[in-house]
N, C-alpha and C positions, 0 to 999 in steps of 0.2 A: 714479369719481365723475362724470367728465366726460361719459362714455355713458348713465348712469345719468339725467342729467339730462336730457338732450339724447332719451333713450325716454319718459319719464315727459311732457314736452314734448309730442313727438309721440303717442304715447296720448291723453294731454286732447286733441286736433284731430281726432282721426279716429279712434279707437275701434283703434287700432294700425295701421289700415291703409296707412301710409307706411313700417310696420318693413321690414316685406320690402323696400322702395326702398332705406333707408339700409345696410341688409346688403348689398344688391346693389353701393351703389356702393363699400362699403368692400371690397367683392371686387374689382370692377373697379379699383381705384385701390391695393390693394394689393399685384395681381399685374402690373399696369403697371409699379408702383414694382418689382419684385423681376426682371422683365423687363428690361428695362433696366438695372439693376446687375450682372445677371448678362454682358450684351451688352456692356457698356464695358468690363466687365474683363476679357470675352476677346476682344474685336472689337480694342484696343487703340483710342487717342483720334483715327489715324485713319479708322478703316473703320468704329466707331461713329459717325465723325460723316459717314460717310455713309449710313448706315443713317439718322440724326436727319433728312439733309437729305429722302429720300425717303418717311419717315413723315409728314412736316408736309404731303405732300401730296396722302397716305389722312384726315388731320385737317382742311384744307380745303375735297374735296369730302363731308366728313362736315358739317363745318358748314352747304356749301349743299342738303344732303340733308335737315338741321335745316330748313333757311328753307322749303321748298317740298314738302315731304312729311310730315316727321313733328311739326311743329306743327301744320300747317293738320288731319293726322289726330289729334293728339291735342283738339284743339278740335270737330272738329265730329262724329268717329266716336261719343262717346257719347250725342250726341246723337239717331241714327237710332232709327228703328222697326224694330222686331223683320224685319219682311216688308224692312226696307230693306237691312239691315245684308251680308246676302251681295251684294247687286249695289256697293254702296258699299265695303267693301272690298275685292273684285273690282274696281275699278275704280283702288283705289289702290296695290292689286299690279301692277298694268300699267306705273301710274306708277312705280315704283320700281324696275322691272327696265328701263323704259325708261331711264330718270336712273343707275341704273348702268350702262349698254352705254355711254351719251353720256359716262359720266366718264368710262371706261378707257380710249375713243377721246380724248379732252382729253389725259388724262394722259400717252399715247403719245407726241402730239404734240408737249407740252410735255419731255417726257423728251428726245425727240430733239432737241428746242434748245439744252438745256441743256447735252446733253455735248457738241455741237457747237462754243457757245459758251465754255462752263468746261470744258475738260477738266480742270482742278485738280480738278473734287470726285468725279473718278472715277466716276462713277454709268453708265459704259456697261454694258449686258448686263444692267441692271434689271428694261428693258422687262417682261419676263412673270413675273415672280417680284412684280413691285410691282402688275401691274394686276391678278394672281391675289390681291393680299392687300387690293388695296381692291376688287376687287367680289366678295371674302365679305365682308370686314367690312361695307359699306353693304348687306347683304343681315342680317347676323346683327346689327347695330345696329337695323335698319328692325325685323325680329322682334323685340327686346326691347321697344321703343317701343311697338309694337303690344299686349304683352302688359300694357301699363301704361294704355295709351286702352281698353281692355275692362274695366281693374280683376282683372288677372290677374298680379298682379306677383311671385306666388311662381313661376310658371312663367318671366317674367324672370330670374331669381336662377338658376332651374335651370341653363335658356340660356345665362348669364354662365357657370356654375360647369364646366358642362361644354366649354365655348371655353376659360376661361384655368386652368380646375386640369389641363385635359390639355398646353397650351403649357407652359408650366414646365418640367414633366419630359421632355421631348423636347425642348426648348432646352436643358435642363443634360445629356441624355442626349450630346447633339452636341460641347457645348462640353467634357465629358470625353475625347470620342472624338478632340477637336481638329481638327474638321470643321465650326467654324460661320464662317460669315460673312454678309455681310450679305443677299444673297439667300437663304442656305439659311433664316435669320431668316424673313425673309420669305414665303416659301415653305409654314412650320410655319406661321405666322400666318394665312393663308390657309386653309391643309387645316385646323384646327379649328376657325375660325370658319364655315368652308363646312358642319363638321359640327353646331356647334351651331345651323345654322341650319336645316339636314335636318331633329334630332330635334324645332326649336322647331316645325318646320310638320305635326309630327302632334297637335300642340292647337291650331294656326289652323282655326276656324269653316269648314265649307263656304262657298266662294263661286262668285258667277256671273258670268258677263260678259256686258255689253249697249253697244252704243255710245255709244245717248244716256247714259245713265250716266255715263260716261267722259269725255263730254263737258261733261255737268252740273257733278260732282266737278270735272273739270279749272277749269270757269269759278268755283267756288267756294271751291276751293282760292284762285288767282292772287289771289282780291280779298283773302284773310289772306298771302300768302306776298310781295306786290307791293312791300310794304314790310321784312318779314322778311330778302328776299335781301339788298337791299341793305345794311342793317343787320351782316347776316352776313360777307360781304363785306368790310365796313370794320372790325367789330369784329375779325376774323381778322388784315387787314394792320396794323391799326395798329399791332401792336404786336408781329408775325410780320417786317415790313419790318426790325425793324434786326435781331432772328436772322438774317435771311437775307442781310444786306448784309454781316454779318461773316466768313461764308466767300467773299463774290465776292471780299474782301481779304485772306483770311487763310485760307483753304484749308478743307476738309470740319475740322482739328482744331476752329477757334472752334465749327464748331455743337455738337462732343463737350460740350466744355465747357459751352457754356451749356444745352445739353438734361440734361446729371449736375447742376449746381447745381438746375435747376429742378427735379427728381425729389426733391432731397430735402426741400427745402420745399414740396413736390407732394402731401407729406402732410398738408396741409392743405383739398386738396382734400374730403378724407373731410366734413370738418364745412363748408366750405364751398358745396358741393352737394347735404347737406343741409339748411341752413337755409335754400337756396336752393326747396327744396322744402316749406318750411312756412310761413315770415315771411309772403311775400307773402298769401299766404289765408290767414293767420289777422289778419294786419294787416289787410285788406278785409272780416273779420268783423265786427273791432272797430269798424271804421267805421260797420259799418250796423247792431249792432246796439246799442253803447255810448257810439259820436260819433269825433269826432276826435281827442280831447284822449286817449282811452283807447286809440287804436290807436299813437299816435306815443307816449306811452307805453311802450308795449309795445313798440315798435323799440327807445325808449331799453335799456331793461332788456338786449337781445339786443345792442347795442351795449357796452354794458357789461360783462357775461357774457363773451360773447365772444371782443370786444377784448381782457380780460384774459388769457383763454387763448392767444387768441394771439401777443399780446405776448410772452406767456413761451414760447411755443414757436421762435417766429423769433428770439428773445435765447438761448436756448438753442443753439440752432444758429452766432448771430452769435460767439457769445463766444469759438468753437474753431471756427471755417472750418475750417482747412485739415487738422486730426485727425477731422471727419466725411466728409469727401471722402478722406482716406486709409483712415479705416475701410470705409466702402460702396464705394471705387471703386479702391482699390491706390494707389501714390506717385506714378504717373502724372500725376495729376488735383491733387495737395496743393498745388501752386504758386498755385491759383489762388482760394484762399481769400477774396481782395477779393470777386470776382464772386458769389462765393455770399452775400457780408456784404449784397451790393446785392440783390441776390435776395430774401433777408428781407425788407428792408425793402421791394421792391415788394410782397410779397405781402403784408404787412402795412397795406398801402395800400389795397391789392384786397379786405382784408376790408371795412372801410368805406366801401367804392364799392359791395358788396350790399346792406345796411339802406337806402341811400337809393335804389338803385333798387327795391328791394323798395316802400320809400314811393309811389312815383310810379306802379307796378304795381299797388299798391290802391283809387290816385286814379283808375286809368283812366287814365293822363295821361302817356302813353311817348313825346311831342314829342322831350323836351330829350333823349332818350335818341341818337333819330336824329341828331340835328344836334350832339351830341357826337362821336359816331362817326363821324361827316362833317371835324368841327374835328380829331381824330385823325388822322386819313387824310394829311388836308393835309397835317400834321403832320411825320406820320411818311415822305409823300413828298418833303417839304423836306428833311428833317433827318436821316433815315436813312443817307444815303451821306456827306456830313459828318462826323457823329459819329463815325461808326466808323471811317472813313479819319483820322480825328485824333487819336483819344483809343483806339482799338482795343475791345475787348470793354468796357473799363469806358463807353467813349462810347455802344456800346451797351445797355449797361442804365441807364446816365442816358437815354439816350432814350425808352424804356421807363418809367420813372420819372417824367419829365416828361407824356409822356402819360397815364399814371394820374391824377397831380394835376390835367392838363386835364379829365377825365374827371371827375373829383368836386367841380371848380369849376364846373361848367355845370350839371351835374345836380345840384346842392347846392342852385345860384342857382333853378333852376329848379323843386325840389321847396319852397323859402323863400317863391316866387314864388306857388303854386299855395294854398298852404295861406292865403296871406295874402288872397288873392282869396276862399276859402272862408270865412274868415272873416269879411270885411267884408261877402258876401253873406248868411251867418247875422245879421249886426247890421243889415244895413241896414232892413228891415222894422221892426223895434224903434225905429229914431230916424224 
């Protein structure tokens, strides 16, 4: 009923043309989720959580590979001319191979501080297993994106199907053979995404290379991306800082823990990165084509909806912690049923921090967005080492917790703030 609804939705918007996106992500998000169960249960809670601490840092420069590449091309690539489109994508191949040679050199660097510094979370001898799996993945992430800025999103889905339906069975092929750990992990993760990203480049468009181009793009990109990084940036630490403050005190097990909790209410990413894909435009439809009163409406509705469901998915989960964590992750993991109960309820939080920034996305009007994610930052650089040195993992998901609620008090105020300006500008001509 719940998919049923949720297609029928997206049909009325776009003539189906989002289906192929939300299969896409329910592939991606369910072989993540099935990836990781299978990893904790054989990595044990402490060599997954060093595998946890060295993914968060293929997810970080993914996010600034988001700010400075694949928005500014999802924005302005469908906009070329026929005659433009090979020198302009050629131009932002350049950049993306550039942006990954620069990350894997970052990451290197940053690797070798870390085991310097924490030898507790074990991560020596990563080096090339980790910088091989994030420069396939920002290669075979950068192709999907691409396949979505053209309106070619079945070829997306391919892309995904052929990356993560071949990981699975060559991770469970290993972890049979009882030869997995966290580089060989990483290693698979690599060679199939490097492959899906081979097969995605025999349906990328000829392209051409020219400098002024390059140059052009490059200055047109910076003027959308100038704001994006840093946004990216803060939105990643704010709330990345206390996972990561929990193993500088408590060893590579705390990030086990808290990356198994968030996988399984991870499944709500399916519809959460959905709606994330429809609300905001079709909320900016309503605006322009039925007013205000009928777009914010229509939030309410998908707040409602929603909300419902997912209240009952996170209470589901809340009611028996510590029997879902022994079902998807062995006994290992059952102790720690609080953390997952907190986990809920962040993510339950995090649904209603979408619809309002979706609101402020159709105003045009993404200030408060920044300057929350700024007030986050602070936040979580005060209170981050605090928390968790005091109150251990649950310190860190109230922290966590707390910056949610910051997060949906500023952009609340903020989107309360916009609409009441709009409508005293629609009355004032009238008095």
């Amino acid at each position: 009923m719940v998919s049923m609804s949720l297609r029928r939705a997206i049909l009325r918007l776009s003539g189906g043309k989002e289906l192929s996106a939300l299969c896409d992500q329910a592939l991606v998000s369910g072989a993540n989720f099935a990836t990781n169960v299978i990893l904790a249960r054989v990595l044990g809670i402490r060599e997954y959580g060093v595998f946890a601490l060295s993914w968060m840092a293929v997810l970080f420069v993914a996010s600034l590979q988001w700010a400075f590449i694949v928005s500014p091309m999802m924005s302005v690539g469908p906009k070329q001319e026929e005659h433009e489109r090979p020198f302009y994508y050629g131009a932002v191949f350049v950049q993306e191979i550039a942006f990954a040679v620069l990350s894997v050199v970052g990451m290197l660097l940053v690797l070798h501080f870390s085991s310097s510094h924490f030898p507790q979370w074990n991560i020596q001898g990563l080096g090339l297993p980790l910088s091989f799996a994030a420069f396939s993945y920002l290669l075979q992430d950068f192709i999907r994106r691409y396949f979505f800025s053209v309106g070619r999103s079945k070829f997306a889905l391919i892309a995904d199907a052929i990356s993560y339906l071949t990981q699975l069975p060559i991770i469970l092929l290993y972890a049979h053979r009882a030869s997995l750990s966290s580089s060989v992990a990483l290693w698979i993760i690599g060679a199939t995404s490097l492959a899906s990203f081979l097969v995605g480049w025999i349906w990328f468009e000829p392209i051409k290379f020219r400098a002024t181009e390059l140059k052009h793009v490059s200055v047109r990109h910076w003027k959308i991306s100038r704001w994006l990084a840093p946004s990216a940036f803060m939105q990643w630490s704010s709330g990345n800082l206390f996972i990561v403050a929990a193993p500088v005190y408590y060893g590579a097990a705390a990030a086990a823990v808290l990356r198994a909790s968030q996988n399984i209410v991870g499944v709500a990413h399916i519809w959460f990165l959905g709606l994330d894909n429809v609300v905001p435009a079709e909320a900016a439809r309503r605006i322009h084509s039925q007013g205000l009163d009928a777009a914010f409406h229509y939030i309410k509705q998908i707040v409602f909806r929603w909300g419902l469901i997912t209240l009952a998915f996170v209470s589901i989960v809340s009611l028996r912690p510590n029997f879902w964590l022994n079902l998807v992750y062995g006994p290992r993991y059952a102790g720690y049923g609080h953390i997952l109960q907190l986990y809920a309820l962040l993510y339950l939080m995090t649904f209603f921090a979408g619809p309002l920034r979706a609101g402020l996305q159709a105003l045009e009007y993404t200030a408060p967005i920044f300057w929350c994610y700024s007030a986050m930052t602070i936040f979580s650089l005060a209170f981050a080492g605090p928390f968790t040195r005091w109150l251990g993992l649950t310190g860190a998901m109230l922290g966590m917790i707390a910056n949610q609620f910051l997060f949906q008090c500023i952009v609340g105020i903020g989107l309360v703030l916009k609409v009441r300006r709009m409508r005293h500008d629609l009355l004032s001509p009238q008095m």
